[in-house]
C-alpha positions in Angstrom: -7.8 22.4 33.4 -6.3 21.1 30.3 -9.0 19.9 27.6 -8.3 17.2 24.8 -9.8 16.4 21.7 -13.0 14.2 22.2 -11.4 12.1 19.6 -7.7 11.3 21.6 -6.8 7.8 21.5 -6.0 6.9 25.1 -4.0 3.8 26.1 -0.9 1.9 26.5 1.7 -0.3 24.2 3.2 -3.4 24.8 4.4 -6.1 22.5 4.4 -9.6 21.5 7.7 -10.7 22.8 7.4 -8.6 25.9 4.0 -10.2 27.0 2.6 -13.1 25.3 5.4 -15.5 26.4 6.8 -18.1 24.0 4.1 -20.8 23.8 3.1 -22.7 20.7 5.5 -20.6 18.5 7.2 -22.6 15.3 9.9 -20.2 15.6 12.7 -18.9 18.1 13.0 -14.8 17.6 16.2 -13.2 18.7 15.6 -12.6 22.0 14.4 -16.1 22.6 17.5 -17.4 21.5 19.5 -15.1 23.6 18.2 -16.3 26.7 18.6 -19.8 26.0 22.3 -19.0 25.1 23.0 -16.3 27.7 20.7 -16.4 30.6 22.9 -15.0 32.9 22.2 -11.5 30.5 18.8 -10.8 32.1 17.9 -10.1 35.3 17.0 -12.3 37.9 17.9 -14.8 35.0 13.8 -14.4 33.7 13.0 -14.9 30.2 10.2 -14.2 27.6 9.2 -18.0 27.8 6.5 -16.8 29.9 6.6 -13.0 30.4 2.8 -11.9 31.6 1.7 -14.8 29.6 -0.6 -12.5 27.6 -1.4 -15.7 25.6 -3.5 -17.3 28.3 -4.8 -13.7 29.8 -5.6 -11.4 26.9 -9.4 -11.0 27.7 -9.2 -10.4 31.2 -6.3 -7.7 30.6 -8.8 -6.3 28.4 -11.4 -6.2 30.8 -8.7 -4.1 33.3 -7.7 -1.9 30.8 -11.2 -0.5 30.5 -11.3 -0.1 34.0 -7.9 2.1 33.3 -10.0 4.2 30.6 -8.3 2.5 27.4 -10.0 3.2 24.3 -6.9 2.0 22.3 -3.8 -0.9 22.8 -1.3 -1.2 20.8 1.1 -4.4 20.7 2.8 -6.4 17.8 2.3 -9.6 15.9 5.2 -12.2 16.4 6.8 -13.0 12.7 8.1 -16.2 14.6 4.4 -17.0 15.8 2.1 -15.9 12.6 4.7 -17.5 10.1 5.7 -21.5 9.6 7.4 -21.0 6.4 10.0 -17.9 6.8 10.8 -18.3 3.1 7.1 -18.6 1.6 5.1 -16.6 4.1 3.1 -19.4 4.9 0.9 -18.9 8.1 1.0 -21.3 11.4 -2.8 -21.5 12.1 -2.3 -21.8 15.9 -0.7 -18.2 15.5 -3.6 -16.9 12.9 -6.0 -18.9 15.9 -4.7 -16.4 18.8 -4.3 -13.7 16.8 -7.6 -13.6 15.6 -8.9 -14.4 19.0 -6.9 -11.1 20.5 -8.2 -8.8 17.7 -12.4 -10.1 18.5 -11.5 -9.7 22.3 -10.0 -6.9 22.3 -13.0 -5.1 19.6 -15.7 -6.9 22.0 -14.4 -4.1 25.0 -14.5 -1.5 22.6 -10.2 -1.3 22.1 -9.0 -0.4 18.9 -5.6 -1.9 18.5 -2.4 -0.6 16.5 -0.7 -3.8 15.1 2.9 -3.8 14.9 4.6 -6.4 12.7 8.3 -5.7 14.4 9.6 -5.2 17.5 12.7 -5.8 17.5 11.9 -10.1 17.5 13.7 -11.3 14.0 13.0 -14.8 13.8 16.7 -16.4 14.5 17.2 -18.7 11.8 17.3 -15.3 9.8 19.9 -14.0 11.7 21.9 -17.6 11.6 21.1 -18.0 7.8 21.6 -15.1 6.3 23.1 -12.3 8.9 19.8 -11.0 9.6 19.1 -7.4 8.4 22.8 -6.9 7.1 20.9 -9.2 4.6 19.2 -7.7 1.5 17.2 -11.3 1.2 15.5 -10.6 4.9 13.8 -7.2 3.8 12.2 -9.6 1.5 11.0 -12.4 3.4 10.2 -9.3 5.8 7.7 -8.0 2.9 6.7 -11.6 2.6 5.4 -11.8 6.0 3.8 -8.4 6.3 1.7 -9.2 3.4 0.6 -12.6 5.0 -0.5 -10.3 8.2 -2.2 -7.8 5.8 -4.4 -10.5 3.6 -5.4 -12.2 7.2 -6.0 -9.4 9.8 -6.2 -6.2 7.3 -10.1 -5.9 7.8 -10.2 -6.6 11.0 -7.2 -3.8 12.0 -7.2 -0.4 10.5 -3.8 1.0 12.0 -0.7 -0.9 11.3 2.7 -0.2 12.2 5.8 -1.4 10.0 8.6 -1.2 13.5 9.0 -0.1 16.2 11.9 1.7 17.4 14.1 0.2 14.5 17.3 2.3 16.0 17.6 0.4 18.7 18.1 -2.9 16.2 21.9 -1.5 14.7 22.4 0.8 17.8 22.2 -2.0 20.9 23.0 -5.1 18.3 26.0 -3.7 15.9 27.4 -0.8 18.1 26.6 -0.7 21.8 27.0 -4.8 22.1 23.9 -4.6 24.4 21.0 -7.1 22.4 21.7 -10.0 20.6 24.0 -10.5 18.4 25.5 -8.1 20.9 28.3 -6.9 18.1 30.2 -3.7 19.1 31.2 -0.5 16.4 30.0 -2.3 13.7 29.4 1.0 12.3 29.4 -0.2 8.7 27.0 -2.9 9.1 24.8 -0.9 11.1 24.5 1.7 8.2 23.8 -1.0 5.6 20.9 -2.5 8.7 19.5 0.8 8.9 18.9 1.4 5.3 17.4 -2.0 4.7 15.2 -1.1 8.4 14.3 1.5 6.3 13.1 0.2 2.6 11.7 -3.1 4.5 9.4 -0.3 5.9 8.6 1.3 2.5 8.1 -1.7 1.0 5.8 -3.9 3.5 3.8 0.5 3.1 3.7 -0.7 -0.7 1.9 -3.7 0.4 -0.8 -2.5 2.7 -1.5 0.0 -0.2 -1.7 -2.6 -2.6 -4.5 -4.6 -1.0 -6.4 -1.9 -0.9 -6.9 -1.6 2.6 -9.1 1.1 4.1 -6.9 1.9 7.7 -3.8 3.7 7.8 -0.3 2.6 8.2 3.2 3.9 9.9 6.1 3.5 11.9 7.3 4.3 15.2 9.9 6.1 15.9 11.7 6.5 19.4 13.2 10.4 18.8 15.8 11.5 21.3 16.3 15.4 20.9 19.8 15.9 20.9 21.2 19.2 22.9 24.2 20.2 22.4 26.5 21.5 25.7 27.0 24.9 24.5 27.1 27.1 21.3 30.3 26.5 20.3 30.5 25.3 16.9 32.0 21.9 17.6 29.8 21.1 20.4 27.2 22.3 17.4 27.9 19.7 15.1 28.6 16.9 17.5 24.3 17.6 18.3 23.5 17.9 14.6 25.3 14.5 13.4 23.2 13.1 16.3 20.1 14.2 15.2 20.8 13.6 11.6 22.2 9.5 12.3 19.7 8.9 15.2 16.6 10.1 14.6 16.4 11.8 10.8 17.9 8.5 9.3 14.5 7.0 10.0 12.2 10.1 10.1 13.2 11.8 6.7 12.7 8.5 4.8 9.7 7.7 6.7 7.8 10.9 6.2 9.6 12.3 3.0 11.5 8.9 1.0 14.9 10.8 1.2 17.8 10.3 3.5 19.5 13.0 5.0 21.8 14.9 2.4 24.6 16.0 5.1 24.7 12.8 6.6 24.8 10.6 3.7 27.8 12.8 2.4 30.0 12.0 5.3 29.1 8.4 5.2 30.3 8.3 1.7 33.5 10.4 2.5 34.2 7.7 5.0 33.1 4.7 3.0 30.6 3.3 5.1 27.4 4.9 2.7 24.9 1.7 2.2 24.6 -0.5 -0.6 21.3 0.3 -2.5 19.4 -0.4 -6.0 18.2 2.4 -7.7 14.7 1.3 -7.8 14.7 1.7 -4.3 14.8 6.0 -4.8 11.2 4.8 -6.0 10.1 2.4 -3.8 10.8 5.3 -0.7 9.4 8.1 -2.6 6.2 6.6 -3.3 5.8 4.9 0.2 5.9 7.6 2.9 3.7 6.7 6.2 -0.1 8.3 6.8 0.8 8.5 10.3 4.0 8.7 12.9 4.1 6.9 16.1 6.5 8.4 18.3 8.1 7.1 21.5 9.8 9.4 24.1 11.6 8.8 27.5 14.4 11.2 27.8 16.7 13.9 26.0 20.2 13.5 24.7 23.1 16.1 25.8 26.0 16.0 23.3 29.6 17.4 23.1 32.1 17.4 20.5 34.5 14.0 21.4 37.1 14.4 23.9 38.2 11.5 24.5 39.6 9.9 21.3 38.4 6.4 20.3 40.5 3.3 19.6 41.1 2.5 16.3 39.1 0.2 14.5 36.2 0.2 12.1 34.1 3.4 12.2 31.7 3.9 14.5 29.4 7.1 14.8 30.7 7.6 18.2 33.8 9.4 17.2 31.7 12.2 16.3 30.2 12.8 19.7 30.3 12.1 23.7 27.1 11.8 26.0 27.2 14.6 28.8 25.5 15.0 31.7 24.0 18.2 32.3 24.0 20.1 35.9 21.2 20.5 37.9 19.2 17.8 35.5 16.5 15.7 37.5 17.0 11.9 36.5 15.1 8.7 37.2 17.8 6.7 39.2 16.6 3.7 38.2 17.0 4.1 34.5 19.7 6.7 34.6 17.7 8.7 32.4 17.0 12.3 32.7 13.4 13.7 33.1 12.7 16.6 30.8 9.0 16.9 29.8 9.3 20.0 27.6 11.7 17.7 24.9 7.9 16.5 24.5 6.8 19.7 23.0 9.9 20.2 21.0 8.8 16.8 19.4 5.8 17.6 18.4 7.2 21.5 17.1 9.6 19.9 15.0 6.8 17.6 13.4 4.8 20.6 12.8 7.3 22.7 11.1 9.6 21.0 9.5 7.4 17.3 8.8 4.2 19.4 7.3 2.5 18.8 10.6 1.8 14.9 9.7 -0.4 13.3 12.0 1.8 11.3 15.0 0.8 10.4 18.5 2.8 9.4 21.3 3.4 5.4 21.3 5.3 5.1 24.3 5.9 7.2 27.5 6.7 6.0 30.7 8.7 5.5 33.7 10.5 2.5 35.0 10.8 1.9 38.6 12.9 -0.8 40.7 11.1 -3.3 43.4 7.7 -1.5 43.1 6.5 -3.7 45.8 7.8 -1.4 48.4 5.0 1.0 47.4 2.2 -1.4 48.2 -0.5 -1.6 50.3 -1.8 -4.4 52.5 -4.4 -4.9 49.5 -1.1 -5.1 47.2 -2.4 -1.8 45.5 1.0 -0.1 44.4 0.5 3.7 45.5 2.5 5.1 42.1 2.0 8.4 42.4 5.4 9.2 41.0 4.3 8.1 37.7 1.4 9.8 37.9 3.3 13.1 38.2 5.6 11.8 35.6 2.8 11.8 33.4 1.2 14.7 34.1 4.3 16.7 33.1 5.0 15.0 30.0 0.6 15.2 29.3 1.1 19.2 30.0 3.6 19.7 27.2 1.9 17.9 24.6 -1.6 19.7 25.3 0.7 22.6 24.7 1.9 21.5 21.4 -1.8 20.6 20.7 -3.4 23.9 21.5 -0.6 25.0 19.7 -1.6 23.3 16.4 0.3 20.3 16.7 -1.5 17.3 15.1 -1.3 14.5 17.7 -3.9 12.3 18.2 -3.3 10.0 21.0 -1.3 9.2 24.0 0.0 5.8 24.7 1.7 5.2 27.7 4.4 2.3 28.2 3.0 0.0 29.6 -0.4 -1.4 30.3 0.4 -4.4 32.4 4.4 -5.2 33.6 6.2 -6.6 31.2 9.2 -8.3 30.4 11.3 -6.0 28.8 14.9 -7.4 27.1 18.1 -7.7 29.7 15.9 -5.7 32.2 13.5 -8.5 32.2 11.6 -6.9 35.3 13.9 -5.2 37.4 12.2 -2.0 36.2 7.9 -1.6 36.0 6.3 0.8 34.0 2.8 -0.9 33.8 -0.4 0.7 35.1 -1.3 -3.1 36.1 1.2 -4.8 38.6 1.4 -8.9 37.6 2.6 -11.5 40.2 5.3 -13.4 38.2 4.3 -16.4 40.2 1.0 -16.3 40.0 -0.1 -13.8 36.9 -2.4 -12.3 39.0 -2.9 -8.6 38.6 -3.7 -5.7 40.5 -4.4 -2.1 39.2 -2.1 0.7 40.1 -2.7 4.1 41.2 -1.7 5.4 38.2 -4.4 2.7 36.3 -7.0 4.7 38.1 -5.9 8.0 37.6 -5.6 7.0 33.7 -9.5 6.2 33.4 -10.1 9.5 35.3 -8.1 11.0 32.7 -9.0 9.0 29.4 -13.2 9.1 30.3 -12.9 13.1 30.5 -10.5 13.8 28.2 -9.2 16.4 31.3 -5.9 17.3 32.6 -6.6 19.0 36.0 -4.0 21.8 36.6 -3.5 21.1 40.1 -3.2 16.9 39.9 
């Protein structure tokens, strides 16, 4: 039996875009715009128009995820809902209305939410305008926005989020072509979008501060341990330019307002270093996060590149190559390997080398194709994969915990299915199963087991 603290925030994440659907907003984001250009990109050809039309269903998916055990949620604010006027700030008041609806619902069943201003939804005339986060102009009207959120829901809200995952924006949009703008090795414009990621981050910090709020604010951070194939030196420093350009690029900044020494170095020998002001050394410095949200799916094994690269602009993948590892177990619906202990290494690293900051897990969670096939006459999908999924991952981290690690909540992805980017729903990681059709939902296995879990704070040994 595996105790947590009486204090552990138990729940799920979701996000605007992934679940609200796309109804009374002034504003296309990114992703909207995508699938009215390129429908044939998502599965099944479904949208975010409607997703699980959270908008409509917010209180009675509160009421189900008490009956999963949630004493926490945490989702994002839309910037292309909350905001009418991207250059002033100036609030729509049908967004401010159902925002301020979802934060009494969700504090009338006793769920404390973590707000999110940004995930991954960049209102598209921004992109169209001004080249989106290549754009020094957008971490402004960024700031501009946060503080709008702040002045209207800061009371009301007292852990805030600045992004979510903000690798994914330069890594699937600027080099892997995968989200909209769906760009390829644009390694130099992804540098310059993960340093203004970054200050937009410090800066919207600045703001919360400012106001004189009395919660805490972060970011969240999706950390992908990379392992290197063996000890040989080359296969060495393929692993350690990973860690430093995937996952220190946002976490040094975020925790300690400097960049990575070694890694800015080579992207100055190769002329790709960002453009920055030198009020900005302040700005990070002064700015750091109270708190680290971490999301964490799978590992990443690295080798030194074999196979040499076509010419062209630089791109961090001539440093490295995936490789799969024998023997490794993976989830064949995502491709993704399934390695709990990376969980615990997580949570080490925090501890010794990030002065043992206080982080909990955002996301966790495991995708799995046509679900249906698992369900009961009663439509009760019988998930016990995921539950076992869990319990591995929950086992690690209590480890960590016991160990001294200073984590103080478990979030799992997702609470009900949602719709999530080119996926759409091919693959469902919610606790709650929603009938596209219909919106009606039905707790899962796993949902059940969760409020066994969350109400005792227990891990049973033998679950």
């Amino acid at each position: 039996m595996k105790q947590f603290p009486s204090t552990f925030l138990w729940g799920a994440a979701s996000s605007g875009p992934q679940s609200e659907g796309s109804f009374n907003k002034p504003h296309d984001s990114v992703m909207d715009a995508w699938f009215k250009k390129r429908p044939e990109d998502f599965f099944d050809r479904v949208g975010p128009d409607i997703a699980s039309d959270s908008y409509h269903h917010y209180d009675s998916d509160f009421e189900q995820m008490k009956e999963c055990g949630f004493n926490s949620y945490r989702t994002s604010i839309q910037w292309a809902r909350l905001i009418r006027n991207l250059e002033t700030g100036e609030a729509d008041e049908d967004g401010v209305q159902y925002y301020r609806n979802l934060i009494q619902s969700a504090k009338a069943h006793g769920i404390r939410l973590i707000i999110n201003l940004h995930h991954f939804d960049l209102p598209e005339e921004l992109l169209e305008t001004y080249g989106g986060w290549t754009n020094r102009h957008v971490v402004d009207l960024y700031v501009s926005y946060a503080k709008t959120a702040f002045e209207l829901f800061g009371k009301d809200v007292d852990l805030w989020t600045t992004f979510n995952e903000p690798m994914v924006i330069p890594e699937c949009g600027y080099l892997d072509g995968i989200h909209w703008p769906k760009y390829k090795q644009r390694g130099k414009d992804a540098v310059q979008i993960m340093y203004h990621l970054n200050l937009a981050s410090s800066l919207a910090i600045q703001e919360y501060r400012r106001q004189n709020h009395s919660g805490k604010i972060g970011i969240i951070l999706n950390l992908t341990p990379a392992y290197p194939r063996s000890n040989d030196p080359a296969d060495l420093q393929a692993s350690a330019f990973v860690e430093d350009f995937y996952n220190r690029f946002f976490l040094d900044p975020a925790v300690y307002g400097t960049f990575p020494r070694r890694l800015c170095s080579l992207l100055e020998e190769q002329g790709v270093l960002f453009s920055s002001s030198e009020s900005d050394t302040a700005v990070f410095k002064n700015n750091t996060v109270d708190f680290l949200g971490i999301n964490y799916y799978h590992p990443r094994r690295v080798k030194a590149r074999e196979t040499p690269l076509i010419k062209g602009e630089w791109t961090p993948a001539q440093y490295f190559e995936d490789y799969e590892k024998p023997g490794i177990r993976i989830n064949p619906y995502r491709g993704w390997e399934i390695y709990p202990e990376a969980l615990y290494e997580i949570a080490h690293t925090i501890q010794t080398e990030y002065g043992n900051l206080p982080w909990y897990v955002s996301e966790n969670g495991m995708g799995v194709e046509d679900e249906l096939r698992f369900a009961d006459e009663a439509g009760i999908i019988h998930d016990h994969y995921r539950i076992n999924f869990y319990n591995e991952h929950l086992a690690q981290l209590h480890r960590a915990i016991e160990e001294g690690s200073a984590c103080f909540g478990f979030h799992a992805w997702t609470s009900v299915d949602c719709w999530s980017w080119n996926n759409a729903y091919k693959n469902r990681y919610g606790f709650i199963s929603v009938d596209l059709k219909t919106q009606a939902r039905t707790i899962k296995d796993s949902g059940r087991w969760f409020h066994q879990l969350a109400t005792t704070g227990v891990l049973e040994d033998d679950s």
